[in-house]
C-alpha positions as CSV (number, residue, x, y, z in Angstrom):
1,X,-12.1,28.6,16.7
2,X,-9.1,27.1,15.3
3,X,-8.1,29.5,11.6
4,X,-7.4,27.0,8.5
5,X,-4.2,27.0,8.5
6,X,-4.1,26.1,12.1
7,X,-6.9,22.9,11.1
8,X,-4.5,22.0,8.4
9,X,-1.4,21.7,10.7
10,X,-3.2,20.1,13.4
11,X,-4.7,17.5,10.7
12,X,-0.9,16.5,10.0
13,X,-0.5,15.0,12.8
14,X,-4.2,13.5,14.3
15,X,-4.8,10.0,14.2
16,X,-5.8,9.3,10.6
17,X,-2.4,10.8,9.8
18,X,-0.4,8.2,11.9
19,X,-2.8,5.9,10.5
20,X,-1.4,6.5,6.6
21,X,2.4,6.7,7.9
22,X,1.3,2.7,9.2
23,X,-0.5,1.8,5.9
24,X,2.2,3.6,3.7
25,X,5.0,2.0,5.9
26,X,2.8,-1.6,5.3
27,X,2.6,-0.8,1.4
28,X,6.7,-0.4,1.2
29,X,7.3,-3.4,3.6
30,X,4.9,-5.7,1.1
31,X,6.9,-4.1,-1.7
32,X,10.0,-5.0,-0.8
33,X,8.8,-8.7,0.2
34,X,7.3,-8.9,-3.4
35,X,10.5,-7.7,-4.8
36,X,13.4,-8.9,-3.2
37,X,12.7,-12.3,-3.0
38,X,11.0,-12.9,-6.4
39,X,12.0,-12.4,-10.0
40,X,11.2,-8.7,-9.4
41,X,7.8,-8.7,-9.1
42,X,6.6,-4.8,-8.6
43,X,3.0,-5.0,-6.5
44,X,2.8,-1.5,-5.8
45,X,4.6,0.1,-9.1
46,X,1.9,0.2,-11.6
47,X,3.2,2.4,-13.7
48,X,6.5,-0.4,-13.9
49,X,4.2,-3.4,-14.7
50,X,2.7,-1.3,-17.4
51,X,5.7,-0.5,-19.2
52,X,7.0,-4.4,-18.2
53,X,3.5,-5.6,-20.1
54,X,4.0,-3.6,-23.1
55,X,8.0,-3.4,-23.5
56,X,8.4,-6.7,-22.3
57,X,8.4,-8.5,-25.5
58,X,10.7,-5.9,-27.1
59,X,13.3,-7.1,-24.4
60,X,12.8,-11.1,-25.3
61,X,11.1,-11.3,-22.0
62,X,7.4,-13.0,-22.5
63,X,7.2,-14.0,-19.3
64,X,7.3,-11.1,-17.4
65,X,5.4,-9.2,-19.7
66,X,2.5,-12.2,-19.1
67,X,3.1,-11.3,-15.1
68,X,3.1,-7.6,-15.3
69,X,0.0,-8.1,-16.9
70,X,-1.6,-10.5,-14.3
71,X,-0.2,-8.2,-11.4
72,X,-1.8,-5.7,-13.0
73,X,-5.5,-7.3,-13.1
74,X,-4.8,-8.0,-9.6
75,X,-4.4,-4.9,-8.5
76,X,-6.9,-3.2,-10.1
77,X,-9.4,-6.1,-9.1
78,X,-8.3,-5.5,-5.5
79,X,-9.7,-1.5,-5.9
80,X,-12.7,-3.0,-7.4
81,X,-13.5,-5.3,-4.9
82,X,-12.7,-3.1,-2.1
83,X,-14.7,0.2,-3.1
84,X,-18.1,-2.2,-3.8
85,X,-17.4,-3.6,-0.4
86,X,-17.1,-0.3,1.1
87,X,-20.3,0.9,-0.3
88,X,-22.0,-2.4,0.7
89,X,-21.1,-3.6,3.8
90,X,-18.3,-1.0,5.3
91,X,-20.0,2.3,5.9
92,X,-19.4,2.2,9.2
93,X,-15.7,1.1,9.2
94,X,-13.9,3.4,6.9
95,X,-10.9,1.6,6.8
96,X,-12.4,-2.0,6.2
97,X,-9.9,-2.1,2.9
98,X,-7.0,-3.4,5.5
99,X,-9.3,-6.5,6.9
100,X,-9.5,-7.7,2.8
101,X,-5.4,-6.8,2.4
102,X,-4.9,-9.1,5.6
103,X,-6.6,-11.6,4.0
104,X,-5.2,-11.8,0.8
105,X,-1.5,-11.7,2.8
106,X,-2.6,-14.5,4.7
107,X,-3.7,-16.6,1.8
108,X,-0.7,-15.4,-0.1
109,X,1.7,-16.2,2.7
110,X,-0.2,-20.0,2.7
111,X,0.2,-20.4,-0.8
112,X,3.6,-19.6,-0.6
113,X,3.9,-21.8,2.0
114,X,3.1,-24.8,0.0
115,X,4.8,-23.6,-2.9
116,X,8.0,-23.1,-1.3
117,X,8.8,-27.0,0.2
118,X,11.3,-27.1,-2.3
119,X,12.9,-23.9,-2.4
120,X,12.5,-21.7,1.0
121,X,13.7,-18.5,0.0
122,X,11.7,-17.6,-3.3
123,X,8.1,-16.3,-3.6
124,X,6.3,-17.5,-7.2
125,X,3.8,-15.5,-9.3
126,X,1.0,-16.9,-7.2
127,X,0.9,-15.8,-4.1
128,X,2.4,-12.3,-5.5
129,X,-1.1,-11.9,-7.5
130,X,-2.4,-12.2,-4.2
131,X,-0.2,-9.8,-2.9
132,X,-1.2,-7.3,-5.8
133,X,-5.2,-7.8,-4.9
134,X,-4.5,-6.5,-1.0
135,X,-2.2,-3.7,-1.8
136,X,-4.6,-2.2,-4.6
137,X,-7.3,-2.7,-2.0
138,X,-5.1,-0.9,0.6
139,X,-4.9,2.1,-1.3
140,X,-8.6,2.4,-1.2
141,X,-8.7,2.8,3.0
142,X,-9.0,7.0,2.6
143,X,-11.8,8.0,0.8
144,X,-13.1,11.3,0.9
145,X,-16.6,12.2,-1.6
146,X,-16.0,8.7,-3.4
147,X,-12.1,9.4,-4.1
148,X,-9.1,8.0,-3.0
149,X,-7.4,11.4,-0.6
150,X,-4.5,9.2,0.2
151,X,-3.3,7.2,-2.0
152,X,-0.7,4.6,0.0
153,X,1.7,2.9,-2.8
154,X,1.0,5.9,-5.3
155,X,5.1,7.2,-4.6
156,X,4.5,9.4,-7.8
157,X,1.9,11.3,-7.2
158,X,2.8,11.8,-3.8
159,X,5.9,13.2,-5.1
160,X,4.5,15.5,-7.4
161,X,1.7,17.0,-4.2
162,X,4.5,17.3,-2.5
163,X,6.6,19.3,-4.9
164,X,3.2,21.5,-5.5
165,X,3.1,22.1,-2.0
166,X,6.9,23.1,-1.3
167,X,6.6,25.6,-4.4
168,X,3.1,27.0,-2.7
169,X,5.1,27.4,0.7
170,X,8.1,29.2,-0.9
171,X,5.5,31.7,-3.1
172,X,4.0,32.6,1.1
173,X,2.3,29.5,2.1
174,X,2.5,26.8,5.2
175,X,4.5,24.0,5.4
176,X,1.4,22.1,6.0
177,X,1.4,22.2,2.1
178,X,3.8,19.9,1.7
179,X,5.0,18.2,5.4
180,X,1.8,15.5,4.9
181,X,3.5,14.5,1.5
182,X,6.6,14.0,3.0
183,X,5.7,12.1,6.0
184,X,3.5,10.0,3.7
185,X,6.4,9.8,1.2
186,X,9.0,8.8,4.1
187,X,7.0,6.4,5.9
188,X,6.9,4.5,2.4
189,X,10.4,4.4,1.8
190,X,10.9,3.1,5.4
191,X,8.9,0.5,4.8
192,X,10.8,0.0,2.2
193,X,14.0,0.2,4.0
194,X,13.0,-2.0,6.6
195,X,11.8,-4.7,3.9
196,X,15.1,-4.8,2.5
197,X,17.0,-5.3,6.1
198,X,14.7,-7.7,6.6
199,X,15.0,-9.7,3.5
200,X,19.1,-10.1,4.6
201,X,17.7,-12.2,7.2
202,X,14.8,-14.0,6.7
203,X,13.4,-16.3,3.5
204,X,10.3,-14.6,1.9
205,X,7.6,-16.8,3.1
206,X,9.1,-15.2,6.9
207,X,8.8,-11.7,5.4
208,X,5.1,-12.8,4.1
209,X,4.1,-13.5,7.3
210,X,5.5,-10.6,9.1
211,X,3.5,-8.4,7.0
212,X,0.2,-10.1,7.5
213,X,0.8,-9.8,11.2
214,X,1.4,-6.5,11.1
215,X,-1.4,-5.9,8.8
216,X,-3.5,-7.7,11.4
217,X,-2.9,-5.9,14.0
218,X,-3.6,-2.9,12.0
219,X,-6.8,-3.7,10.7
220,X,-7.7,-5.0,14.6
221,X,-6.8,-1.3,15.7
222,X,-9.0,0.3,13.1
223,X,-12.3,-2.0,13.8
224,X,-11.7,-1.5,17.4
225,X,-10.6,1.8,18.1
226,X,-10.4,4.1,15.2
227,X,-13.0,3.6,13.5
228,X,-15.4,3.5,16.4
229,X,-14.0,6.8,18.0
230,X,-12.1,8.6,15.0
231,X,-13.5,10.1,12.1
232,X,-15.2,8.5,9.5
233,X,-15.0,9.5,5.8
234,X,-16.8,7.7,3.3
């Protein structure tokens, strides 16, 4: 019988694990998409779009105060909408929150579409609020006793477990208290990272579209594979 510790270092690295590093890795690439070709649109910073909403008409800036706001709504509405349809229709697929986040890319990345005849390499408020609905429904694919245990875009809090966890392993603990952060933390700003390279390159409806595929394929791994053989959590 394997001793906690043991359970807790294998757990860093089974396939729930790789799933998150995928999902964070998603959550930075959207990010970026949302950011670099837009006005500066934050879809996974909540805690930006809050201070944007309030502080945003200190700064003469109405209008992105009114779209902090909205990306706000969206978000939350995309956890809303994703933990009812886990209770209702996705017990047995754990990680159905990445089948509604590829839909909301793809209708974001056909809005944008159609929004975009005139200018190719711009991404308007629209399709973003789209954007905001999957990613908050992405954070809602791990969920342990009704609560989110990883939460994907949440850079923050991630941050602070991870700084609990490097302070329990200098005090005598196990790098398993903090590695999982990291990785999480790492596979965000990759995402990230590769989001930026790619916006060099391509126009933001192209960087749309890469992420819904990717998302797809994602989501067709976890209905397929994972969450037929893996663990379920609910």
């Amino acid at each position: 019988m394997l001793k906690p510790d043991e359970n807790r270092r294998k757990a860093l690295f089974d396939a729930e694990a790789r799933l998150s590093w995928v999902l964070a890795a998603l959550a930075g690439l959207i990010g970026a998409a949302a950011f670099m070709h837009t006005a500066g649109y934050f879809v996974t910073f909540m805690t930006g779009n809050t201070e944007r909403a309030v502080l945003g008409y200190f700064h003469d800036e109405p209008d992105l105060a009114v779209a902090a706001t909205g990306l706000l709504v969206s978000f939350l509405s995309g956890v809303v909408v994703a933990s009812w349809c886990r209770r209702r229709y996705w017990s047995g697929h754990p990680h159905g929150p990445t089948l509604l986040t590829t839909l909301c890319l793809a209708i974001g990345s056909a809005v944008d579409t159609v929004l975009s005849q005139a200018d190719t390499d711009r991404i308007d408020l629209m399709p973003i609020m789209f954007i905001a609905f999957g990613v908050g429904a992405l954070n809602t694919s791990f969920v342990q006793n009704g609560e989110v245990s990883v939460p994907l875009s949440y850079v923050t809090g991630t941050l602070v477990k991870m700084g609990q966890g490097i302070e329990r392993h200098v005090s005598g603990g196990d790098y398993a208290d903090w590695l999982g952060y990291f990785l999480l933390y790492a596979s965000f700003a990759l995402g990230a990272l590769l989001g930026g390279l790619l916006s060099m390159l391509v126009a933001g409806w192209a960087m749309l579209i890469t992420a819904t595929t990717v998302c797809l394929i994602v989501t067709g791994f976890t209905y397929l594979h994972l969450d037929r053989h893996g663990p379920l959590t609910r």
